[in-house]
C-alpha positions in Angstrom: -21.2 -9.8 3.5 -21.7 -6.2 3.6 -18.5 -4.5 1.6 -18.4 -0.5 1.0 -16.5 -0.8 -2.7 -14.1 2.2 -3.0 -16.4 4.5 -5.4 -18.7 4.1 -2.4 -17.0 5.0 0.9 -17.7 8.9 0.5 -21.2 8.0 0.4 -21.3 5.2 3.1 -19.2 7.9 5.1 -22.2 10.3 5.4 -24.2 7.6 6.6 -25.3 7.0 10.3 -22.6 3.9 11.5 -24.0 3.1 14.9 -25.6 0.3 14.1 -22.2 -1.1 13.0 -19.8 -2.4 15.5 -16.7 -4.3 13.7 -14.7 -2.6 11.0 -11.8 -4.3 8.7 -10.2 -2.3 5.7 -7.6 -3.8 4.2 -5.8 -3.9 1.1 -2.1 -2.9 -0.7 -2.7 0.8 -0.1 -1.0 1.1 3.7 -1.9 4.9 3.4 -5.2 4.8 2.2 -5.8 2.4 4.5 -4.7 4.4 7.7 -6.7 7.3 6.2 -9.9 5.5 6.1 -9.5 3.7 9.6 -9.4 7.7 10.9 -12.2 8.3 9.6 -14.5 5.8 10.3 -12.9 5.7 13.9 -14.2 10.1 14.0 -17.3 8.9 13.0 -17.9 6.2 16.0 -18.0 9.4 18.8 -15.7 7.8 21.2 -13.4 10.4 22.5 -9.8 9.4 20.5 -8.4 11.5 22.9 -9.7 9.4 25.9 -7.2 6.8 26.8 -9.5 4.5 28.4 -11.8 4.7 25.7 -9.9 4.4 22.6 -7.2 1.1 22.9 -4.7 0.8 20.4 -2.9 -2.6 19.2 -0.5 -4.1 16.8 -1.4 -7.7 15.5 1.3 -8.8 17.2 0.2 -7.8 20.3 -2.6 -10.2 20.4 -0.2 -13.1 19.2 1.5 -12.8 22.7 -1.9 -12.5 24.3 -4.7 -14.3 22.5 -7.3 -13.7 25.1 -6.9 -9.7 24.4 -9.4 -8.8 22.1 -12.4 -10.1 23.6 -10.9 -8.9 27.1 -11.0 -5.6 25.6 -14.5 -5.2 23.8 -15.7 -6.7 26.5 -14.1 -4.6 29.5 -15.8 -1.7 30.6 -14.5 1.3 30.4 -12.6 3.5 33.9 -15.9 6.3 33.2 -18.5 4.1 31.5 -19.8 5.0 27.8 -18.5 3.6 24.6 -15.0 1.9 23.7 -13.3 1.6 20.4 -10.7 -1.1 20.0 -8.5 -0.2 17.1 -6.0 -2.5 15.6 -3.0 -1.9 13.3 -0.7 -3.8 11.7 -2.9 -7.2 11.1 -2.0 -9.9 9.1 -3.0 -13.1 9.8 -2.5 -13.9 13.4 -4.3 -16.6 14.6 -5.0 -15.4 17.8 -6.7 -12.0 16.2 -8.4 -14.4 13.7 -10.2 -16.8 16.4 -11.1 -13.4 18.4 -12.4 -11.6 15.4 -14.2 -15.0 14.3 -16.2 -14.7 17.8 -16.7 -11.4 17.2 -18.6 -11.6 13.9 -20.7 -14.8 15.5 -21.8 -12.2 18.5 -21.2 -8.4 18.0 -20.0 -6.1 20.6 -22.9 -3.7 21.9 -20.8 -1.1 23.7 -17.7 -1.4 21.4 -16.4 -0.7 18.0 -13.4 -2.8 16.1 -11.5 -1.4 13.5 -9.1 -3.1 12.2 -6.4 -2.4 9.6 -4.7 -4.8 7.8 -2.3 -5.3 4.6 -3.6 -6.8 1.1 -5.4 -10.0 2.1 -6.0 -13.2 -0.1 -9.3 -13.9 -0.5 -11.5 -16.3 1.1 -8.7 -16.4 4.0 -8.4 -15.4 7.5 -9.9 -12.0 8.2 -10.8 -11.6 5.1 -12.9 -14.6 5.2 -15.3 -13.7 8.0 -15.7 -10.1 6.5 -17.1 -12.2 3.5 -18.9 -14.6 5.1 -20.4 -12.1 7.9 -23.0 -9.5 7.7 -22.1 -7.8 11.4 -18.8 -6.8 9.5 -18.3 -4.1 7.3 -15.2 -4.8 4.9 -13.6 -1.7 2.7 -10.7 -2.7 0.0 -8.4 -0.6 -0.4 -6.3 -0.3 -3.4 -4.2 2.4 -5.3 -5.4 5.5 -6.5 -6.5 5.1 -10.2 -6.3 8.5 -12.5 -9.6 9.7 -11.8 -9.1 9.5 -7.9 -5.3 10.8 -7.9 -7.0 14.1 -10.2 -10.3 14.5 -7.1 -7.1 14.3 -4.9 -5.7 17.3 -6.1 -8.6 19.3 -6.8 -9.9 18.7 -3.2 -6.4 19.9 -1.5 -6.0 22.5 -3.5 -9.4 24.0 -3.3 -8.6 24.2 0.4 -5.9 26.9 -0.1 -7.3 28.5 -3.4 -5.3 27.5 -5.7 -5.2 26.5 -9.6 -3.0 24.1 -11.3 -2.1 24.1 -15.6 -2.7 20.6 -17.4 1.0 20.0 -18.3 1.5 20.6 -14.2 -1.6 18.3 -13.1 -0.1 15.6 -15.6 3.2 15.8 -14.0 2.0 15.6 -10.1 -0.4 12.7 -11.5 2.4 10.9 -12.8 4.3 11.4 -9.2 1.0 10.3 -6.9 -0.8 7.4 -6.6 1.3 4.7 -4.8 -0.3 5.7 -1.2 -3.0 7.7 0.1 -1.1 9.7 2.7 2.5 9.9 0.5 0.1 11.5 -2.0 -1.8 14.1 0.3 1.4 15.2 1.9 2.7 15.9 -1.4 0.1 17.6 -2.9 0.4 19.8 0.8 3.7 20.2 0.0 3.4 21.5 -3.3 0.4 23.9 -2.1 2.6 25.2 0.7 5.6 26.4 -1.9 3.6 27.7 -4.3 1.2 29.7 -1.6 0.5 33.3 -2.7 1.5 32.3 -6.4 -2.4 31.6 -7.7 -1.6 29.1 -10.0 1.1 25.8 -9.9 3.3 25.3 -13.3 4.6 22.3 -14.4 8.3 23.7 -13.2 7.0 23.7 -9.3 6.0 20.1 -9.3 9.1 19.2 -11.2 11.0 21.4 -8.1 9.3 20.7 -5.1 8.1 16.9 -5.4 9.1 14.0 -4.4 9.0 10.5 -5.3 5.6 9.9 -3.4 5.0 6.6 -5.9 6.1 4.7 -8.9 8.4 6.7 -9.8 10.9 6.1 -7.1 9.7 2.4 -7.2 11.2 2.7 -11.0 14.3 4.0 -9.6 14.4 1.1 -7.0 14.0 -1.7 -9.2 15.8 -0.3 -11.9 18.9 -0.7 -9.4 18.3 -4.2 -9.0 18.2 -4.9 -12.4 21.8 -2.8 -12.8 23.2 -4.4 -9.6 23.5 -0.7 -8.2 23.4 -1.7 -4.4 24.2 1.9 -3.2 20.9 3.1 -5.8 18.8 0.6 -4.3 19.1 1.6 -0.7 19.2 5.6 -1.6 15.6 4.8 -3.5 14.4 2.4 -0.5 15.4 5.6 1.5 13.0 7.8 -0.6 10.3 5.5 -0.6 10.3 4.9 3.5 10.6 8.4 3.9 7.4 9.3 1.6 5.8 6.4 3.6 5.4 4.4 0.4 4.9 0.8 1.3 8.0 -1.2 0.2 5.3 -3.8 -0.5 4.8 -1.5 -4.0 8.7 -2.6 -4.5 8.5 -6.1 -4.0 5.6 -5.9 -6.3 6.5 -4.0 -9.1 9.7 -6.0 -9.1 8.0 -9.4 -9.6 6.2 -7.9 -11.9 9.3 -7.0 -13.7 10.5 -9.7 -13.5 7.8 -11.7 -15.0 8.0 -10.1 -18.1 11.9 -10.3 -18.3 11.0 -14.3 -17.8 8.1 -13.8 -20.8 10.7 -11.5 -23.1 13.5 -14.1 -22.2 11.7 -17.1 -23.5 10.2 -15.3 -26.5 14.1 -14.3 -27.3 15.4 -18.0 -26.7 12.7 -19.6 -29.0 12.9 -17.3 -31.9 16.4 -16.2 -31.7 15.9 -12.4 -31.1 17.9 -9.4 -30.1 16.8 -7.8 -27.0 16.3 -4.7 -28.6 13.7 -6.9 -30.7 11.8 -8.4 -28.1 11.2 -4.8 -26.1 10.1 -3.3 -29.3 7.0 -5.6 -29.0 6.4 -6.8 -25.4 8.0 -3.7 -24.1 5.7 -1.1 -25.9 5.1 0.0 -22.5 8.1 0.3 -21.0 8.9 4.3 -20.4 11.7 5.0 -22.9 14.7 5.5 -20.0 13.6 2.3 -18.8 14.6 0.5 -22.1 18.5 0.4 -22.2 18.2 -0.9 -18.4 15.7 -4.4 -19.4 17.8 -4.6 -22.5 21.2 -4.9 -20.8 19.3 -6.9 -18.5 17.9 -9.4 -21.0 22.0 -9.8 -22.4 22.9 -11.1 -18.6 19.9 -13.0 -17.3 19.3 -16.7 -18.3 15.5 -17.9 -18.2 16.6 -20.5 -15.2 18.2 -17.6 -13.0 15.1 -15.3 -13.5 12.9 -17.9 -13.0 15.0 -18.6 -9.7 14.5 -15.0 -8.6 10.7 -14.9 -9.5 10.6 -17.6 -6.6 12.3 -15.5 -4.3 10.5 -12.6 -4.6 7.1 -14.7 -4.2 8.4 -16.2 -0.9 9.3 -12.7 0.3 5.9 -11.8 -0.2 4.1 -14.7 1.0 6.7 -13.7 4.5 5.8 -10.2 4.6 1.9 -10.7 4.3 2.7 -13.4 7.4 4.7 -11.4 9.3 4.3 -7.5 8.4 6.4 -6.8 11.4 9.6 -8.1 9.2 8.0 -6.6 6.3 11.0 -4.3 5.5 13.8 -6.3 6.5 12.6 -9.1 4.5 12.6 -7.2 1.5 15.4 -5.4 2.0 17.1 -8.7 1.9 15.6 -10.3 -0.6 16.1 -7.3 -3.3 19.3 -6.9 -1.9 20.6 -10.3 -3.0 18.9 -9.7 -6.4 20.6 -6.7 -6.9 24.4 -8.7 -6.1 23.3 -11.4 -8.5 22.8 -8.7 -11.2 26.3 -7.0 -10.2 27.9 -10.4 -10.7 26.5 -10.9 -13.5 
């Protein structure tokens, strides 16, 4: 297995990658993903501009045809030179599987693979040959932690010379971090309104942005929990618009969910008040957050949550199959949470 950990892809990055043919990142960071794929696919020296050099492909696309990938490493390109097959959207086709499989058995001398793909179990499918095989190089991708959302903002805005007060970089912090690209564009955002000013205050992050992470997955599932239908699709709109993956919803809301199943049982065994219960496993819980798991706790009997908590880990198990139904699937699925909290 040869794996680049996160800390480590700057450094890998400067690197000579020649001697490197096949390429998967993956993980729950979509943006972060795409970002990295660019990169390492600059780095390769086929022209991305060149149509018969660089071919593009959805996973899907290889489930119709599941000849295509080694047709297309293999085929030679209109004007000779090096190809770059580059694949989005992977999941765990079995068609791109048993290619890539082949792939890591025999590498590709005159073509590079990169694929991208979503947050993979491990020891399955893709992500099992990037373990198992040392003619792949495999970079995880997860969310932005503190230290990497702060280098974020200290590397855009020393592009366009600008400084930013510590109440300010502790509100944009709070607003980054879900995805890679939502993030950037943010920060660029921010840069571009406050250009000419010299320094960014807390009151132009609070103006200008948006909900680029977990704070507009907040707003979404505190709307299921409240049964606000119209809320949930105004906050789904935000997210898909800051290119946050809805995955982060799904997610945080099975997350929520859990511990509503945790506080539930701790009320229904020792008799306690909701209010009770959140004072001790909801230390964490922001404080407008609160009154909404509260009033949820009053409505939701351990059997029903637990019934949701299965629905929510089907609709992931289907959207990590199928990332082409990714979004409907939970649009559906926290859709019908949110009417059994309304009717309730």
């Amino acid at each position: 297995m040869t794996e680049v950990k996160s800390h480590e892809f700057d450094s890998f990055l400067q690197r000579s990658i020649k001697d490197s043919r096949l390429y998967l990142i993956y993980g729950p960071d979509r943006g972060l993903v795409s970002e990295r794929a660019s990169m390492i696919a600059a780095k390769t020296g086929v022209a991305l501009d060149d149509p018969f050099s660089l071919i593009k492909l959805d996973g899907s696309d290889l489930q119709q045809s599941p000849g295509r990938l080694l047709d297309e490493v293999n085929a030679f390109g209109l004007f000779g030179g090096e190809k770059l097959v580059w694949i989005r959207s992977a999941g765990s086709e079995k068609a791109l599987v048993d290619g890539f499989q082949l792939l890591a058995q025999e590498p590709p001398t005159g073509s590079y693979v990169i694929i991208e793909a979503g947050d993979l179990k491990k020891g399955t499918g893709l992500r099992k040959i990037g373990e198992s095989s040392r003619a792949v190089i495999s970079v995880a991708c997860y969310a932005d932690d503190a230290r990497a959302v702060s280098a974020l903002i200290d590397q855009e805005l020393a592009q366009v010379n600008l400084k930013i007060t510590p109440a300010a970089r502790e509100r944009l912090q709070e607003a980054l971090g879900g995805d890679r690209i939502a993030s950037r564009n943010e920060i660029r955002k921010l840069a571009l309104y406050c250009r000419g000013m010299g320094t960014i205050e807390e009151e132009h992050v609070q103006d200008i942005v948006g909900d680029a992470s977990a704070i507009s997955v907040d707003d979404a599932i505190d709307a299921v929990l409240k049964g606000d239908a119209d809320g949930l699709v105004h906050a789904i709109q935000k997210i898909v618009t800051s290119k946050t993956p809805i995955f982060l919803v799904l997610q945080g809301c099975l997350k929520q969910f859990q511990l509503l199943d945790l506080m539930r049982a701790e009320m229904d065994a020792k008799r306690l008040q909701p209010a009770q219960v959140t004072a001790t496993l909801g230390r964490h819980l922001h404080f407008r957050r609160k009154p909404i798991v509260e009033s949820a706790l009053k409505t939701w009997s351990g059997p029903a949550i637990q019934r949701e908590l299965g629905r929510l880990q089907a609709t992931i198990f289907q959207s990590r199959s199928r990332q082409s139904l990714e979004e409907s699937a939970a649009m559906q699925a926290l859709l019908a949470i949110t009417l059994q909290s309304a009717r309730r």
